[in-house]
LOZA-238577 format. One record per residue (C-alpha): residue number from 1; residue in three letters; x, y negated, z negated. Coordinates in pm, 1 decimal, decimal comma, m for minus. Layout:
BEGIN
{NUM "ALA" {X Y Z}}
...
END
This chain:
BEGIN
{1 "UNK" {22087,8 m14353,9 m23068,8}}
{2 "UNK" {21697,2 m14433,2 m23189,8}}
{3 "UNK" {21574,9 m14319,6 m22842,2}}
{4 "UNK" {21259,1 m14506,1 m22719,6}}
{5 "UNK" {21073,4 m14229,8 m22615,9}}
{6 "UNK" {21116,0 m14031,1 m22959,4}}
{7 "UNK" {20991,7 m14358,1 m23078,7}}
{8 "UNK" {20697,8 m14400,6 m22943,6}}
{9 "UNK" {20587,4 m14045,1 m22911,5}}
{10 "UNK" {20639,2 m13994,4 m23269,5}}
{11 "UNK" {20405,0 m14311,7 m23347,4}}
{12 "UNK" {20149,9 m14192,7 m23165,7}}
{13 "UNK" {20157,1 m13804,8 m23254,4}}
{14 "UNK" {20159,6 m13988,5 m23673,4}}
{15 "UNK" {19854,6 m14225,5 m23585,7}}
{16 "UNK" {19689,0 m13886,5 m23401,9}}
{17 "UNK" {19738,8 m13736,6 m23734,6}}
{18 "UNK" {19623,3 m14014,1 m23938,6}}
{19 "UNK" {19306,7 m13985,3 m23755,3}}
{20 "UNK" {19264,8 m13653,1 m23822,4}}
{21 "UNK" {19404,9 m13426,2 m23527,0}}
{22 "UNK" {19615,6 m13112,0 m23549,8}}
{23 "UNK" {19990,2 m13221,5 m23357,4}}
{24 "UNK" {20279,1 m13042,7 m23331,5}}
{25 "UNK" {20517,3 m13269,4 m23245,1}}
{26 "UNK" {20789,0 m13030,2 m23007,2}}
{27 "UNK" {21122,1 m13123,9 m22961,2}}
{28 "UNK" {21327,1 m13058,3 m22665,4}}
{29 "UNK" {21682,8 m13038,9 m22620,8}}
{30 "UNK" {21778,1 m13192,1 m22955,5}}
{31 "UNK" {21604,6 m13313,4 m23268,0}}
{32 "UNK" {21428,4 m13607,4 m23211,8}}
{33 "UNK" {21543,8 m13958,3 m23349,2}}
{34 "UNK" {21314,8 m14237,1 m23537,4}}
{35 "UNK" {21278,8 m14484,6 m23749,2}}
{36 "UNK" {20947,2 m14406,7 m23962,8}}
{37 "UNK" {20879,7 m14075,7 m24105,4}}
{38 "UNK" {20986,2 m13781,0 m23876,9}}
{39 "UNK" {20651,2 m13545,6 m23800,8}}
{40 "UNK" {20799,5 m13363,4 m23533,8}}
{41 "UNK" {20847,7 m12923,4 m23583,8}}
{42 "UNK" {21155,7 m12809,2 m23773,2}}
{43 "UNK" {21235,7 m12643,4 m23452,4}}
{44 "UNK" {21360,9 m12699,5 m23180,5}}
{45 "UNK" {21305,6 m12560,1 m22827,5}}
{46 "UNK" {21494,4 m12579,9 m22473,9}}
{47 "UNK" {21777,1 m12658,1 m22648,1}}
{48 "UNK" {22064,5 m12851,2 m22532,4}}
{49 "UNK" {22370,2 m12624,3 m22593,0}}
{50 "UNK" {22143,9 m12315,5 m22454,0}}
{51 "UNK" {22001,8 m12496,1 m22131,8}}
{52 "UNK" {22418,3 m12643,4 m22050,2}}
{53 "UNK" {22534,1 m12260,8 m22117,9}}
{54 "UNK" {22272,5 m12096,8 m21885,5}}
{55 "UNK" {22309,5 m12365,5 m21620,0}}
{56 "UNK" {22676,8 m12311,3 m21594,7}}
{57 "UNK" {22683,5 m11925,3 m21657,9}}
{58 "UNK" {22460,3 m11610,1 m21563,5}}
{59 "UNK" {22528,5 m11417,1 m21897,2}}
{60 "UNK" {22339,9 m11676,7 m22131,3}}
{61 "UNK" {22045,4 m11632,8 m21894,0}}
{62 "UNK" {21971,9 m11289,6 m22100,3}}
{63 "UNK" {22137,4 m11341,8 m22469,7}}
{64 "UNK" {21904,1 m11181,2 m22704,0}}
{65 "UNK" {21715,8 m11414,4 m22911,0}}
{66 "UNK" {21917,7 m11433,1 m23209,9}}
{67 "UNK" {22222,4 m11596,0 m23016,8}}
{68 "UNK" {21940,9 m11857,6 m22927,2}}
{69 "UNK" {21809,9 m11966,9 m23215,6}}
{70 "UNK" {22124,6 m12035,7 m23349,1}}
{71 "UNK" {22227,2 m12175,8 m23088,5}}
{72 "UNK" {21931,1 m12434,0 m23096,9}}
{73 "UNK" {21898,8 m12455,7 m23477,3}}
{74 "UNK" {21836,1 m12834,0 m23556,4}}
{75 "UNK" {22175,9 m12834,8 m23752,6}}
{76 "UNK" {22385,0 m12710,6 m23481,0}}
{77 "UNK" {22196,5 m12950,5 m23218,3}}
{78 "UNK" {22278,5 m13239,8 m23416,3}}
{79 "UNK" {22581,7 m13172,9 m23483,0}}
{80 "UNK" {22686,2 m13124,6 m23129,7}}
{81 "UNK" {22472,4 m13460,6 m23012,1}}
{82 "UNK" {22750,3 m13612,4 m23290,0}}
{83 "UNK" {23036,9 m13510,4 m23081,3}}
{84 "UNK" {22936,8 m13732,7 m22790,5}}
{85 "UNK" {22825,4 m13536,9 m22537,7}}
{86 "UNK" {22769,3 m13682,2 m22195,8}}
{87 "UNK" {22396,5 m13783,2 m22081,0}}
{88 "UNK" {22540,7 m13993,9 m21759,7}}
{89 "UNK" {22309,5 m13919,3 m21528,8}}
{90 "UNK" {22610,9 m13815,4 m21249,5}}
{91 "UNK" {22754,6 m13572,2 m21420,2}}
{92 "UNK" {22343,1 m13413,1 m21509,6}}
{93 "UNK" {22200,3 m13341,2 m21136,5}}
{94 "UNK" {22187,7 m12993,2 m21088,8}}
{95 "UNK" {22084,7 m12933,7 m21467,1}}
{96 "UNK" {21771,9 m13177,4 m21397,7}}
{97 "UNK" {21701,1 m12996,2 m21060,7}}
{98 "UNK" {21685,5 m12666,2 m21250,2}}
{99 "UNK" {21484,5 m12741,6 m21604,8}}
{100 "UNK" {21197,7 m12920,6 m21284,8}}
{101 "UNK" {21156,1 m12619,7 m21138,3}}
{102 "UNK" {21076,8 m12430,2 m21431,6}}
{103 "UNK" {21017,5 m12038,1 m21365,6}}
{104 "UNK" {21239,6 m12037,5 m21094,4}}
{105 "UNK" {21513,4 m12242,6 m21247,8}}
{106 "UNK" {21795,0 m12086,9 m21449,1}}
{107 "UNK" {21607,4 m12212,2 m21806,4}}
{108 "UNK" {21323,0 m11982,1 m21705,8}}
{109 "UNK" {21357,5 m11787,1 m22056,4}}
{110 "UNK" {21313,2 m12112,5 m22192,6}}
{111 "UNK" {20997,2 m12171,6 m22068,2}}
{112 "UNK" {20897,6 m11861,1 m22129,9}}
{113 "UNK" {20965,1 m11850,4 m22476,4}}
{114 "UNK" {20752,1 m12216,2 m22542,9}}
{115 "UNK" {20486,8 m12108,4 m22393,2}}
{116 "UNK" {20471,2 m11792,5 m22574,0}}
{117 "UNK" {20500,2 m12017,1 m22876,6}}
{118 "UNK" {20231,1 m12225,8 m22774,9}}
{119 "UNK" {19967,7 m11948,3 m22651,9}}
{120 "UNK" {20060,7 m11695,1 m22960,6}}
{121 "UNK" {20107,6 m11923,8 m23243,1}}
{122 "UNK" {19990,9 m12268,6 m23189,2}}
{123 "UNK" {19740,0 m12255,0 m22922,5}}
{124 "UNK" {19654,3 m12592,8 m22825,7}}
{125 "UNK" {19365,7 m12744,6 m22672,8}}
{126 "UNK" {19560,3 m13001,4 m22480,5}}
{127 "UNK" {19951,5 m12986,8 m22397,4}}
{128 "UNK" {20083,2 m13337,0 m22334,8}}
{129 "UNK" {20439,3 m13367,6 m22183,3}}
{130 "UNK" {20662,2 m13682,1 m22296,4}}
{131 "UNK" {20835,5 m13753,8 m21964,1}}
{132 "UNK" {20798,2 m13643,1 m21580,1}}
{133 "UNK" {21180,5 m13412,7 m21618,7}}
{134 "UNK" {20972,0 m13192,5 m21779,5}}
{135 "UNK" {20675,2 m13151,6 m21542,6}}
{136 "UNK" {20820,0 m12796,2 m21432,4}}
{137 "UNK" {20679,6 m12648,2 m21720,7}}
{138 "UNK" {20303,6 m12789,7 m21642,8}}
{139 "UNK" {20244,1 m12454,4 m21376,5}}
{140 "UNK" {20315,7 m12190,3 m21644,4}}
{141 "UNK" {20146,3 m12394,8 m21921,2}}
{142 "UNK" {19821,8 m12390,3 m21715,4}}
{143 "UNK" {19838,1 m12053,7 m21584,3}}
{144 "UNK" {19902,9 m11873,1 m21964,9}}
{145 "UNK" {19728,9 m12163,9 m22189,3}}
{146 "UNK" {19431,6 m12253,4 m21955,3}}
{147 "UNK" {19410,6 m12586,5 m22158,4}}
{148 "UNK" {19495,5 m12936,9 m21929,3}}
{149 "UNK" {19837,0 m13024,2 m21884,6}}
{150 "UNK" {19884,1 m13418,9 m21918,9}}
{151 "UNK" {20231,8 m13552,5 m21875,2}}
{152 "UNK" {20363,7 m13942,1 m21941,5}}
{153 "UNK" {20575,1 m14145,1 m21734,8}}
{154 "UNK" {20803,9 m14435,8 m21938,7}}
{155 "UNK" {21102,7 m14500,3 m21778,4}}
{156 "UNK" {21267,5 m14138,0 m21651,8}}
{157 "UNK" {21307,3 m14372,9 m21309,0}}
{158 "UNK" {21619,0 m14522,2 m21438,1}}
{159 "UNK" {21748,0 m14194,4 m21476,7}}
{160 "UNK" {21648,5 m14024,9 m21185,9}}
{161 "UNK" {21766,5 m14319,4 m20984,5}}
{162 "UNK" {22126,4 m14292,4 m21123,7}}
{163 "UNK" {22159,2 m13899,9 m21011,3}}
{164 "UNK" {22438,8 m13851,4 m20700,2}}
{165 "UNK" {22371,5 m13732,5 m20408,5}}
{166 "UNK" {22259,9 m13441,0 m20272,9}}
{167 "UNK" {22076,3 m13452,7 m20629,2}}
{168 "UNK" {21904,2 m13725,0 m20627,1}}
{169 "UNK" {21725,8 m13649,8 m20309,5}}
{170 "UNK" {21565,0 m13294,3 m20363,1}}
{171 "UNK" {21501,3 m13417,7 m20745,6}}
{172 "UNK" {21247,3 m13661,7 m20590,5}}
{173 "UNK" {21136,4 m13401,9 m20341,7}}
{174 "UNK" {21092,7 m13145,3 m20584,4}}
{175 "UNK" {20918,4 m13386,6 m20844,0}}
{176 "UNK" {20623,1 m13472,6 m20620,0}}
{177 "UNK" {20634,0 m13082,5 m20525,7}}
{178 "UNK" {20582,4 m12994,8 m20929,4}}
{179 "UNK" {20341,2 m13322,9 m21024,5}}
{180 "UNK" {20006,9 m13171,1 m20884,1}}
{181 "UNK" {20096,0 m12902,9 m21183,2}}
{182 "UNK" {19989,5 m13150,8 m21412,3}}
{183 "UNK" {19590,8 m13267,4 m21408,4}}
{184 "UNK" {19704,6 m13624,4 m21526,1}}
{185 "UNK" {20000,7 m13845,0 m21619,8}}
{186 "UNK" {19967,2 m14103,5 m21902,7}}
{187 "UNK" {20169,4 m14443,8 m21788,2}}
{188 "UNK" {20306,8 m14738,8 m22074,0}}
{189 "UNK" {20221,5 m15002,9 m21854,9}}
{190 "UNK" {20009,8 m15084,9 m21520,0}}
{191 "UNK" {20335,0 m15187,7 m21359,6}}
{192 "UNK" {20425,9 m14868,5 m21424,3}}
{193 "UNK" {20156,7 m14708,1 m21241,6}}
{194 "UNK" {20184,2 m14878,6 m20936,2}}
{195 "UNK" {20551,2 m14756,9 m20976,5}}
{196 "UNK" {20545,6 m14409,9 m21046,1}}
{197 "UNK" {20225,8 m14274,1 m20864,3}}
{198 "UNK" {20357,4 m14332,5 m20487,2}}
{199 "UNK" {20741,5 m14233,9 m20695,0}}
{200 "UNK" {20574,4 m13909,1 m20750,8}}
{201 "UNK" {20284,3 m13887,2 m20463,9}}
{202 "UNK" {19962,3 m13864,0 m20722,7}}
{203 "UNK" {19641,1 m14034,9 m20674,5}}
{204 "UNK" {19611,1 m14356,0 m20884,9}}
{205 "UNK" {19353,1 m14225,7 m21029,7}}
{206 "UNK" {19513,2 m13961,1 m21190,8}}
{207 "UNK" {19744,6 m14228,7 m21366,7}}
{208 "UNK" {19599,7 m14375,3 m21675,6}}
{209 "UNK" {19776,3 m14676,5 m21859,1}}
{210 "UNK" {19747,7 m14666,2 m22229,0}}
{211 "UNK" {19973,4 m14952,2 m22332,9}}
{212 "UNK" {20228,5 m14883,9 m22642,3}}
{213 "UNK" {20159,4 m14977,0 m22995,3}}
{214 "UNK" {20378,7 m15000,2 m23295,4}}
{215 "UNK" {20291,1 m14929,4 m23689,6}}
{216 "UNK" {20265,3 m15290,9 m23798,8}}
{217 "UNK" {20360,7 m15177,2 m24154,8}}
{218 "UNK" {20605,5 m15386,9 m24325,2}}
{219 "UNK" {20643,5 m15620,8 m23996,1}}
{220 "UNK" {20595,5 m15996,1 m24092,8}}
{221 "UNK" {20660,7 m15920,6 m24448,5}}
{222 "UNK" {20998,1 m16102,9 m24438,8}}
{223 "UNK" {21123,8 m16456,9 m24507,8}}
{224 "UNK" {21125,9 m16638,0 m24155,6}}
{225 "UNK" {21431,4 m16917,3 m24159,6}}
{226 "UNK" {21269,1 m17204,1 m24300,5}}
{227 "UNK" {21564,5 m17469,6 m24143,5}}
{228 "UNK" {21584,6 m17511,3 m23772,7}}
{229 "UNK" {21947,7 m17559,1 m23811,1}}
{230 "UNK" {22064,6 m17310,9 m23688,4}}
{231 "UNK" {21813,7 m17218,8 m23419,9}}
{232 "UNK" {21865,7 m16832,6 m23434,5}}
{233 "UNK" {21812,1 m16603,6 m23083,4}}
{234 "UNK" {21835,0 m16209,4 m23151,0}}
{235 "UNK" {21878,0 m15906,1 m22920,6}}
{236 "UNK" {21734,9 m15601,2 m23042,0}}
{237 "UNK" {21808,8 m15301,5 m22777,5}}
{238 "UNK" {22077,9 m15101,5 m22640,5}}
{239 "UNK" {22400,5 m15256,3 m22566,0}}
{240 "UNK" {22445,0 m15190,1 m22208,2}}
{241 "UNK" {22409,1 m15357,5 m21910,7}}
{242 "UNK" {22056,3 m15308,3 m21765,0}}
{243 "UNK" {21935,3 m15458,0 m22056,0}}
{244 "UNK" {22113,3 m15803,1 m22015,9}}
{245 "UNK" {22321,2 m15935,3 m22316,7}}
{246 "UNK" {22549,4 m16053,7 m22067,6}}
{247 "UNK" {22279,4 m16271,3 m21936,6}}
{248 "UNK" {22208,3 m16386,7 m22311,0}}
{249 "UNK" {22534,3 m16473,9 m22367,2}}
{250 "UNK" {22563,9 m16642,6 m22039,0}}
{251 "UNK" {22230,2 m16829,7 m22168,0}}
{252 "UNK" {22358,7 m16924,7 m22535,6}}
{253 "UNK" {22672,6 m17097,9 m22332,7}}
{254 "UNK" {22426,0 m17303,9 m22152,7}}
{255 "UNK" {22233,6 m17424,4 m22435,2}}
{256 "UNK" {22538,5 m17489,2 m22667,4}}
{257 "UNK" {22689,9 m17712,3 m22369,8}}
{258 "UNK" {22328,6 m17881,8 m22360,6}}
{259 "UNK" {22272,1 m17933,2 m22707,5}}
{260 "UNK" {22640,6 m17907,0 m22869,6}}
{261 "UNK" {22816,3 m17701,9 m23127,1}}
{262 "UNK" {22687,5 m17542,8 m23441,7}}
{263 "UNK" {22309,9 m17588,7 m23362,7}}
{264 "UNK" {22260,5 m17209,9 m23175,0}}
{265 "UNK" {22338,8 m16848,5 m23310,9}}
{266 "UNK" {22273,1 m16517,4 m23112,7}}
{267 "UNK" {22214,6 m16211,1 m23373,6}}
{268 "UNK" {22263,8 m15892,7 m23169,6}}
{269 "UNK" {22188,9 m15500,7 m23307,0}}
{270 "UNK" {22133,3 m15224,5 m23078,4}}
{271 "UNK" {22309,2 m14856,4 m23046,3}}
{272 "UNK" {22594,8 m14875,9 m22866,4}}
{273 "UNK" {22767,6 m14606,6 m22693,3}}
{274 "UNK" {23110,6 m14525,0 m22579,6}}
{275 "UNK" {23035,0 m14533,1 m22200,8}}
{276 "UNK" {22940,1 m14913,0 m22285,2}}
{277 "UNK" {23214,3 m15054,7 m22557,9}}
{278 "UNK" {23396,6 m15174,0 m22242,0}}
{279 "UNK" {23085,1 m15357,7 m22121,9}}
{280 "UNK" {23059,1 m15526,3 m22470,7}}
{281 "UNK" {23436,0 m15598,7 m22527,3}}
{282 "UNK" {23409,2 m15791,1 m22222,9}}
{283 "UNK" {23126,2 m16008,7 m22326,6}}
{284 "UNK" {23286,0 m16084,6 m22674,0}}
{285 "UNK" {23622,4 m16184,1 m22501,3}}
{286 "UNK" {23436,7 m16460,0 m22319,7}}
{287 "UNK" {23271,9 m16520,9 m22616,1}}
{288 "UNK" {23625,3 m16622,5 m22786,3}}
{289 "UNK" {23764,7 m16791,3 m22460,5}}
{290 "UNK" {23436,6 m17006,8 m22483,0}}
{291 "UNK" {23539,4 m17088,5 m22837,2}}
{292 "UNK" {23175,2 m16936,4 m22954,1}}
{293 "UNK" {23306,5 m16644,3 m23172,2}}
{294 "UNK" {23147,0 m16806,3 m23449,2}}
{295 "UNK" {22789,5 m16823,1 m23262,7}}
{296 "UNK" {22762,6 m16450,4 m23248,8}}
{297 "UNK" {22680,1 m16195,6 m23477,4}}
{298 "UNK" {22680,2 m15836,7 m23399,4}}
{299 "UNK" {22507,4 m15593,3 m23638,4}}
{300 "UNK" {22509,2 m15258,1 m23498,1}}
{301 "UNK" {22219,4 m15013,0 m23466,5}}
{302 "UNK" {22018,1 m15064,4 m23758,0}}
{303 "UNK" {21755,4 m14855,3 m23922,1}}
{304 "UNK" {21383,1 m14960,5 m23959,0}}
{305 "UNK" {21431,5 m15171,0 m24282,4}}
{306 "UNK" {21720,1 m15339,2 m24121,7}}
{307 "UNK" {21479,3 m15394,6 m23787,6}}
{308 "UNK" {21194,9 m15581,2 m23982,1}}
{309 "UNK" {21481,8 m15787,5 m24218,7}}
{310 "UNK" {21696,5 m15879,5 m23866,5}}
{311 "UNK" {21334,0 m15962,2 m23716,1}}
{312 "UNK" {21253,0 m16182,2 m23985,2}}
{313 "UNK" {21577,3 m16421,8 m23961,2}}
{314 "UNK" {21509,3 m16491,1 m23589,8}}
{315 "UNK" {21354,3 m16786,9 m23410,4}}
{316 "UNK" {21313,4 m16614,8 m23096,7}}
{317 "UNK" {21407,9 m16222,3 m22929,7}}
{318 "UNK" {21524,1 m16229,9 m22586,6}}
{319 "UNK" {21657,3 m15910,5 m22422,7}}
{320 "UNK" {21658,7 m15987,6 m22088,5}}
{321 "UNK" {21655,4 m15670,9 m21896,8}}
{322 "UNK" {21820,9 m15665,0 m21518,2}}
{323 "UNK" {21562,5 m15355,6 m21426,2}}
{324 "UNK" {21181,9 m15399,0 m21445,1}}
{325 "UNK" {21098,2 m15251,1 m21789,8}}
{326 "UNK" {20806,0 m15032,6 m21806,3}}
{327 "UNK" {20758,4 m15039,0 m22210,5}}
{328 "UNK" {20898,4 m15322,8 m22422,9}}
{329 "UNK" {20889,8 m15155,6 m22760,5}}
{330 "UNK" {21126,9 m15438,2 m22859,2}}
{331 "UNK" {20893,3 m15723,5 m22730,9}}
{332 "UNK" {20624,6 m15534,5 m22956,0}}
{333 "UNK" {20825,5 m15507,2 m23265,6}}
{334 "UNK" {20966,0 m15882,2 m23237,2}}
{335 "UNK" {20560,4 m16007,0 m23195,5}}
{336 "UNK" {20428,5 m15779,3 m23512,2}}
{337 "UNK" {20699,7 m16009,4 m23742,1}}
{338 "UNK" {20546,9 m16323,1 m23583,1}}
{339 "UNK" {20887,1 m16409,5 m23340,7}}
{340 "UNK" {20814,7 m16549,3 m23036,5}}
{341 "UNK" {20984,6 m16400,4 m22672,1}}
{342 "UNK" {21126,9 m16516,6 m22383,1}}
{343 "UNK" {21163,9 m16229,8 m22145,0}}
{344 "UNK" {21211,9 m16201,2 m21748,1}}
{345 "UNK" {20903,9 m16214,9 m21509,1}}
{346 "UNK" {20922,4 m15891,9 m21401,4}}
{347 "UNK" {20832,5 m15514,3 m21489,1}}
{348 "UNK" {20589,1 m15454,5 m21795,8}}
{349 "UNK" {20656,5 m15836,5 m21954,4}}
{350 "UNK" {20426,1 m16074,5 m21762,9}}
{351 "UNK" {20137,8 m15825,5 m21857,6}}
{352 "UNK" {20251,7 m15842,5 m22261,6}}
{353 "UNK" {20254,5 m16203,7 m22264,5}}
{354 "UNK" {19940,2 m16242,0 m22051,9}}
{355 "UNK" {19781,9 m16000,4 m22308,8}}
{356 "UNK" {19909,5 m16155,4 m22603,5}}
{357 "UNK" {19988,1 m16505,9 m22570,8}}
{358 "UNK" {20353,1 m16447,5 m22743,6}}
{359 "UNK" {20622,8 m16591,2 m22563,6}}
{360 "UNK" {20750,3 m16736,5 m22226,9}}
{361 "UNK" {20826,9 m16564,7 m21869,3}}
{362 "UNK" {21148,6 m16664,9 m21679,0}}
{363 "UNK" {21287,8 m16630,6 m21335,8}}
{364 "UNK" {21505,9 m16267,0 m21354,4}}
{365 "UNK" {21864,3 m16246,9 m21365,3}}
{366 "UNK" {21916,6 m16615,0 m21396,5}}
{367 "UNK" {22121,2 m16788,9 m21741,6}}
{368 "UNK" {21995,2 m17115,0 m21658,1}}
{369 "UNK" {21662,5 m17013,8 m21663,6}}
{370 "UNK" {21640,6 m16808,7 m21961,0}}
{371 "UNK" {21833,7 m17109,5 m22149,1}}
{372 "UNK" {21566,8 m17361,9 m22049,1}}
{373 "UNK" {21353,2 m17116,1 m22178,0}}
{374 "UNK" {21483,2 m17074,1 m22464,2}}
{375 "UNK" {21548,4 m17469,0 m22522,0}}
{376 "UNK" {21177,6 m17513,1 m22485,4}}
{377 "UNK" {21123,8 m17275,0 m22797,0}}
{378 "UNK" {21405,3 m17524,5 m22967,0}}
{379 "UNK" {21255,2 m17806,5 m22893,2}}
{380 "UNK" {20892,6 m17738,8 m23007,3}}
{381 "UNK" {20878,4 m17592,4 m23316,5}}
{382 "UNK" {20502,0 m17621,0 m23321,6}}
{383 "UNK" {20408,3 m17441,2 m22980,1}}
{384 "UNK" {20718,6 m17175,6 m23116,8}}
{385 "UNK" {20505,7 m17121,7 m23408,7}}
{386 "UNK" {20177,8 m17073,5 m23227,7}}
{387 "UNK" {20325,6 m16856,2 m23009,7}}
{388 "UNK" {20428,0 m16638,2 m23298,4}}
{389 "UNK" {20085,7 m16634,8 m23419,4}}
{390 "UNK" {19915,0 m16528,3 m23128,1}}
{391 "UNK" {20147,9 m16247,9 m23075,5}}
{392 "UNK" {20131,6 m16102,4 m23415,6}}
{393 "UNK" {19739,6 m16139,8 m23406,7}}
{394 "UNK" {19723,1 m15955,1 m23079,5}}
{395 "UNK" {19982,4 m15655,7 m23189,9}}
{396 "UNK" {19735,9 m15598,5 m23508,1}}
{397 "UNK" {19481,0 m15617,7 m23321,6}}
{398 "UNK" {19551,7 m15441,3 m22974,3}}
{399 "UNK" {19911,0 m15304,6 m22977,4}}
{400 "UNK" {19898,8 m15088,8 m23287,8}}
{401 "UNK" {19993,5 m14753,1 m23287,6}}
{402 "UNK" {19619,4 m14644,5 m23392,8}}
{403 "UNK" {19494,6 m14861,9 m23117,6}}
{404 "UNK" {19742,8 m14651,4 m22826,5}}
{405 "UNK" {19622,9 m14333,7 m23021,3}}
{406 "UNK" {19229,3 m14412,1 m22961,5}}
{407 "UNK" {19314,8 m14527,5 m22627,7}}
{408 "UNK" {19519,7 m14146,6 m22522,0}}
{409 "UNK" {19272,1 m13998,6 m22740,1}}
{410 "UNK" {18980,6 m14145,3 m22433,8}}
{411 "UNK" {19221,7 m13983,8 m22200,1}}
{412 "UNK" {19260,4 m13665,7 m22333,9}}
{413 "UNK" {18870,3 m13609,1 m22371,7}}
{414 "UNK" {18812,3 m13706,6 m22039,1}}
{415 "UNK" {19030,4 m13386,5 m21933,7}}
{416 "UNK" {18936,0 m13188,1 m22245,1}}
{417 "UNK" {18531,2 m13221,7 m22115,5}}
{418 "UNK" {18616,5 m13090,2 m21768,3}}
END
C-alpha cells in the first residue's frame, strides 16, 4: 500500500532538502512506501517484527543487538509487510498502548536505541514526529537531545477510534497524558485542529495548520479526453469503505438512469487489501446485476506514472469519503492535472475548494447528491473547465510541496528561536 503519511512526509522532508536543509528521513516499523524518489535512511528503527516479539514475550526485551538489526533490516521488514500481516486496529491495542508510553512500555530499548542514534550520530536541531502514536518518544527526546520536539497529527483518529475496549479508553487517556511532551503539533488541515487539540487536551495554540502540498512535476502533462462522450469519473484512493466507492457507484447508477446508457464511465485505482476484497466484490456484483459491468474500470494500485496518466483521462475525481478527511492528498493530486472535484461537505474539503476554487461540495453520505453533482460537471463543460483551471493555478501556486515546506519551515523556527 502507498501509505499517505509516507507520502506526504517524504514530499516535504525532499522539498526541505531542495531548499537546502540537512533531513534524515527515519523510518519506523517498516520501510516507508512512495511514489517519487525515496529519501528516507537505509535503516530502519522500531521495527515491526522486533516491537510484535517484545510485546508478546519478555526475552526479546534484552536480545543483544545483532538479533535486532537483523531483525529490522529493510529486507527482512519488507519482506514480512509482503506476507500480509494484520494492521486492524482490534487486533493492535495493547501494542499501541505500549510503543505511547515509551520508557515505560515494553519497546523501551527501542527508544533508547533512536535516541542514542539521534544524540550520538545525527544530532538534530529539531526532531519532528509524523503522527501522535508516536508521541511517547517526545519525553526522552527532550530530556537527552534538548532540541524541540514537534509532532503532526493527519488522521491517526481513524485508527485510534477503531481500537476495542478497554484499549481504546486508556489510549486516549494516556495520549493527552504524553502530548504536553511535545512543545507543538503540526495539523494538515484547520478542521483538523479543532479536531485533535480538545482529542488530545493541547492549547490551540500549540496546533499549527500547514496545509499539504504535492510536487506538481509531471501533473497536467497528459492528454485530457478531448470527446465528452464518454464523460469519465475516477476514484483514486484506497478501496475500502470509509472512503466511499460504494457511494460512487451508487452515484454513477443515478446518473446513467438520468442520462441513459453508454454516456458515463467510473475509472477506479487504489490499493486494495484483503480485509476489503469482500467490500469490493460486493460493489462489482451490483455493478453486473445493474447491467453496468461495462461502465467500470478497475485499475489497481498504480505507481506515480500511472497516477498522472489515470489523472489525465478523467473529467472529474470523486472519492467520497464517509469520515471527515483531514488531508485530501487525492483532491490535491486530481487539481495539479487540471481535473475538477466533487467531494462531500465535510472534514478538510470545504476548506480546499474554498481555497482553490476547484470543484463542488455535496451533502455527505448521500448518491443523489453527489450524482447531481456530478451531472452539473456533465452538463457544463465550460464552468468544468474553469474549475480545472483554478485548481491547478492554486496547487502551483499554494499547495506545492515547497510551499508546505516554507510554511513548517515558519513553524519550526518559531520553536527553534525559543
Amino acid at each position: 500500500m502507498l501509505c499517505g503519511s509516507c507520502l506526504n512526509d517524504n514530499a516535504l522532508a525532499s522539498a526541505l532538502i531542495r531548499l537546502g536543509h540537512d533531513v534524515a528521513l527515519v523510518p519506523i516499523y517498516t520501510p516507508i512506501r512512495t511514489d517519487e524518489e525515496d529519501v528516507s535512511l537505509d535503516r530502519v528503527f522500531y521495527g515491526a517484527i522486533s516491537v510484535y516479539l517484545e510485546q508478546r514475550s519478555a526475552l526479546f526485551r534484552h536480545t543483544p543487538w545483532l538479533v535486532d538489526r537483523l531483525l529490522s533490516s529493510p529486507r527482512v521488514l519488507s519482506w514480512a509487510a509482503g506476507r500480509g500481516t494484520s494492521i486492524e486496529a482490534k487486533e493492535l491495542g495493547d501494542l499501541t498502548l505500549s510503543v505511547l508510553q515509551g520508557e515505560h512500555g515494553h519497546q523501551g530499548k527501542e527508544l533508547a536505541r533512536l535516541v542514542a542514534w539521534l544524540r550520538d550520530e545525527y544530532r538534530p536541531d529539531l526532531v519532528h514526529l509524523s503522527n501522535s502514536l508516536l508521541v511517547g518518544m517526545a519525553r526522552r527526546m527532550r530530556q537527552e537531545l534538548g532540541v524541540p520536539v514537534l509532532c503532526s497529527v493527519q488522521g491517526e483518529d481513524i485508527f485510534l477510534d477503531e481500537l476495542e475496549e478497554p484499549y481504546r479508553s486508556r489510549v486516549a487517556e494516556t495520549l493527552r497524558e504524553r502530548a504536553p511532551d511535545a512543545d507543538g503539533f503540526i495539523s494538515t488541515s484547520r478542521f483538523y485542529v479543532e479536531h485533535m487539540a480538545p482529542y488530545l487536551g493541547v492549547p490551540r495554540e500549540r496546533m499549527h495548520c500547514v496545509a499539504l502540498g504535492v510536487n506538481p512535476a509531471g501533473f497536467g502533462t497528459g492528454e485530457r479526453p478531448q470527446s465528452e462522450r464518454p464523460f469519465v469519473i475516477g476514484y483514486l484512493a484506497r478501496i475500502c469503505p470509509e472512503k466511499g466507492l460504494h457511494l460512487l457507484v451508487q452515484a454513477l447508477k443515478h446518473l446513467v438512469d438520468d442520462t441513459g446508457p453508454g454516456r458515463i464511465r467510473l475509472r477506479v485505482a487504489g490499493w486494495l487489501g484483503p480485509r476489503d476484497q469482500a467490500y469490493f466484490d460486493g460493489i462489482m456484483d451490483q455493478v453486473r446485476e445493474w447491467g453496468l459491468a461495462e461502465a467500470v474500470e478497475h485499475r489497481g494500485e498504480i505507481d506515480r506514472a500511472g497516477k498522472i496518466e489515470f489523472l489525465s483521462s478523467l473529467h472529474v475525481l470523486s472519492v467520497p469519503t464517509t469520515y471527515k478527511e483531514p488531508k485530501g492528498r487525492f483532491v490535491l493530486e486530481a487539481l495539479a492535472s487540471g481535473v475538477p472535484v466533487v467531494e462531500p461537505r465535510h472534514g478538510a474539503f470545504p476548506e480546499i475548494i474554498e481555497a482553490t476554487g476547484g470543484g463542488l461540495l455535496v451533502e455527505p453520505e448521500s448518491p443523489r447528491a453527489l450524482a447531481n453533482g456530478l451531472r452539473e460537471l456533465l452538463d457544463d463543460p465550460g464552468r468544468r473547465a474553469e474549475l480545472g483551471r483554478a485548481g491547478q493555478a492554486a496547487v502551483r501556486r499554494d499547495y506545492s510541496d515547497e510551499a508546505m515546506a516554507r510554511r513548517t519551515l515558519a513553524v519550526y523556527e518559531r520553536y527553534m528561536g525559543s
